[in-house]
N, C-alpha and C positions, 0 to 999 in steps of 0.2 A: 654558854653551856650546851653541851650535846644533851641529846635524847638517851643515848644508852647511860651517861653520867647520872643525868637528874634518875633515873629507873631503877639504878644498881645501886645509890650510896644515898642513905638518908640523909646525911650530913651535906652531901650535893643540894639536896630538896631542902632542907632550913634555909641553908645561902640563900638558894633561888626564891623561894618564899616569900621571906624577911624582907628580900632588896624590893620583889614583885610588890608587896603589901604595900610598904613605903611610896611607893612609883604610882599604885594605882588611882590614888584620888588625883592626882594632878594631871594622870595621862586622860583620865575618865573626863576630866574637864575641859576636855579641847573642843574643841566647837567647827564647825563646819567652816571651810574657805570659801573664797569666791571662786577655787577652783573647782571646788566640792559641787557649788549651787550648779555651775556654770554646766558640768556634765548632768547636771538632772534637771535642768532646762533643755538641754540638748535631747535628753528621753521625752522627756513631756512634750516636746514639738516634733516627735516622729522621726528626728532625724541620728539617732542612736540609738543601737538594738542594748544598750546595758553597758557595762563597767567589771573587766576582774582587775580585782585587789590584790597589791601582796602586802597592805596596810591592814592592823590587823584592828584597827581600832573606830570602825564601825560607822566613821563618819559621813561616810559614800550614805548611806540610806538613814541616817538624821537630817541630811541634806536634802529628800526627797527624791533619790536614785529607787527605784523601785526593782529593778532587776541587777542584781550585784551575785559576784559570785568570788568570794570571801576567799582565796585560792589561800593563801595562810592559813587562814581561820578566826578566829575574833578572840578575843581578851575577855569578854564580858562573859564568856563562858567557861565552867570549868567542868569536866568529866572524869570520870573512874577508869585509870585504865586495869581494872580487873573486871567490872560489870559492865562497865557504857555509859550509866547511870550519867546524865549531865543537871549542872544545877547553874543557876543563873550566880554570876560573880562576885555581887552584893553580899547574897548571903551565905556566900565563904566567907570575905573581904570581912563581913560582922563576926562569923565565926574568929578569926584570927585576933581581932583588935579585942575581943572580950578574951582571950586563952593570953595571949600576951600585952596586958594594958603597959605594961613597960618601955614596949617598942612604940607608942603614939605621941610623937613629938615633933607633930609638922611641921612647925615651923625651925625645926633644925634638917629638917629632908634638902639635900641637893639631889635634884635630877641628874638623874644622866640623860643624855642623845634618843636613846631606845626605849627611854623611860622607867629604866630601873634604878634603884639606889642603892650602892654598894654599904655593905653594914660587916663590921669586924667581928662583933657579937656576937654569935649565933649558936651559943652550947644550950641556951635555956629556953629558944625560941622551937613552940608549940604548934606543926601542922596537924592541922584537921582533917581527919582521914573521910571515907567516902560514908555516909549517914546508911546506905543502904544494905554494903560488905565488908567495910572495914576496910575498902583497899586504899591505894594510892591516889591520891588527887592530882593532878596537872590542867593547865589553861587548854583552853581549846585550840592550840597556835602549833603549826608545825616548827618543829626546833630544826636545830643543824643536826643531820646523820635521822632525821625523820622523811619520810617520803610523803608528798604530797598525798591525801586519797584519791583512789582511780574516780571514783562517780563525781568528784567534784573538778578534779581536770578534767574530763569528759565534759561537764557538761562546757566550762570553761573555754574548752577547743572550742566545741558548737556555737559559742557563741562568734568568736571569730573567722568558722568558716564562714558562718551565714551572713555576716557584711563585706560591705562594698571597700572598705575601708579599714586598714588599724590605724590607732593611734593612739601613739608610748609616751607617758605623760609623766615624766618626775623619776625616772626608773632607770639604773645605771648597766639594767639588765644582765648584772653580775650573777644572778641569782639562776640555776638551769630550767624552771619552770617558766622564767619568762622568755627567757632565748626559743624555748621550744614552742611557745604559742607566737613568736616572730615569723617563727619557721614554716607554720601552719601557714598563715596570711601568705608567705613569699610560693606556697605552697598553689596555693590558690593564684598566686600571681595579683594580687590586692598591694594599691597603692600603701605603705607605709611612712607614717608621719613618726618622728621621735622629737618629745621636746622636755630637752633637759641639758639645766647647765653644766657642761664639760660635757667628756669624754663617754663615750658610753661602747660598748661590745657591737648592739648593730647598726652605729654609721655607717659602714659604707654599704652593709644592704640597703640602707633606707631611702626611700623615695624622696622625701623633703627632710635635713636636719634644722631645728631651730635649737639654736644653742641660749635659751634664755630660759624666764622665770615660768615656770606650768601653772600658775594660777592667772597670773595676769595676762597669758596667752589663752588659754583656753576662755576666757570673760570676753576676750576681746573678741575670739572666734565665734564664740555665742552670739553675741549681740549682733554683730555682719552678721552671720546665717537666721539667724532667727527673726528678724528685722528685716532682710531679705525676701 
């Protein structure tokens, strides 16, 4: 679903909603990887200035990443886009399941990939508007036809000029925000590591490809360098 969609058509926002609602206790339950740990040992042992995401689901710093720069934005947050007004995703998520007890039927929920669940339903399904203006509610996450915010690319660059090093972990770099912090690094003339299986947009810029799994690579590199 685009950005101007879910904004313009209320009946866009129920879909999106409904499936979001459904989706969220199962995505909320995901738990940190070994690839997760692996880069916030790599912080904690000085040899990594932080981590941008374009996962939006938080798990970079339940892992113990302390410098994360959310470049999506996170799930666990929801905002007004008429005031600003943000409220923690919970207690929306309560808001919704008390306005619609109808829709609570988890264990008939199939996930999808991205973590929504599609739902046919949706004429009697009740969003809860913003507590403060009455406006429109949406997650904290940049949609398709949304532009990243500048101070958080900003700082996001920064983070990549200032090391020695990138490395593109799990990322098929389809997306134009990651291409352009590629570009930054090649920019700077910074060795570039890409590790992910298949194909991705910048092989043939890259310094080293590893065409394998990002979890159990990045473990691996930890324990060498850190051990080291």
């Amino acid at each position: 679903m685009t950005f101007q969609q879910f904004r313009a058509n209320a009946d866009f926002r129920k879909r999106y909603w409904a499936g979001s609602h459904l989706g969220y206790r199962h995505f909320a339950a995901a738990a940190p990887n070994d690839g997760h740990r692996a880069l916030a040992e790599l912080e904690r042992s000085g040899l990594s200035n932080g981590v941008v995401t374009q996962n939006v689901d938080g798990l970079h710093l339940r892992a113990g990443s302390s410098r994360v720069v959310d470049l999506h934005g996170t799930v666990d947050r929801v905002v007004c886009l008429t005031c600003g007004q943000a409220f923690a995703r919970d207690t929306i998520a309560a808001r919704m399941a008390a306005a619609n007890p109808w829709l609570d039927h988890p264990d008939e929920v199939r996930l999808n990939p991205d973590g929504d669940v599609e739902v046919s339903d949706i004429d009697s399904f009740e969003v809860p508007v913003c507590t403060v203006c009455g406006g429109v509610l949406k997650p904290d996450v940049v949609f398709f036809g949304e532009f990243v915010p500048v101070e958080r690319f900003a700082e996001a660059k920064a983070m990549v000029a200032g090391a020695e090093a990138l490395i593109v972990a799990g990322s098929s770099l389809v997306v134009n925000s990651g291409i352009r912090l590629l570009e930054t690094a090649l920019r700077k003339k910074l060795p570039v590591v890409i590790i992910n299986r298949g194909v991705t947009k910048g092989d043939s810029r890259a310094t080293v490809k590893l065409n394998a799994g990002t979890s159990e690579s990045l473990a691996a590199l930890t324990e060498r360098l850190v051990v080291a």
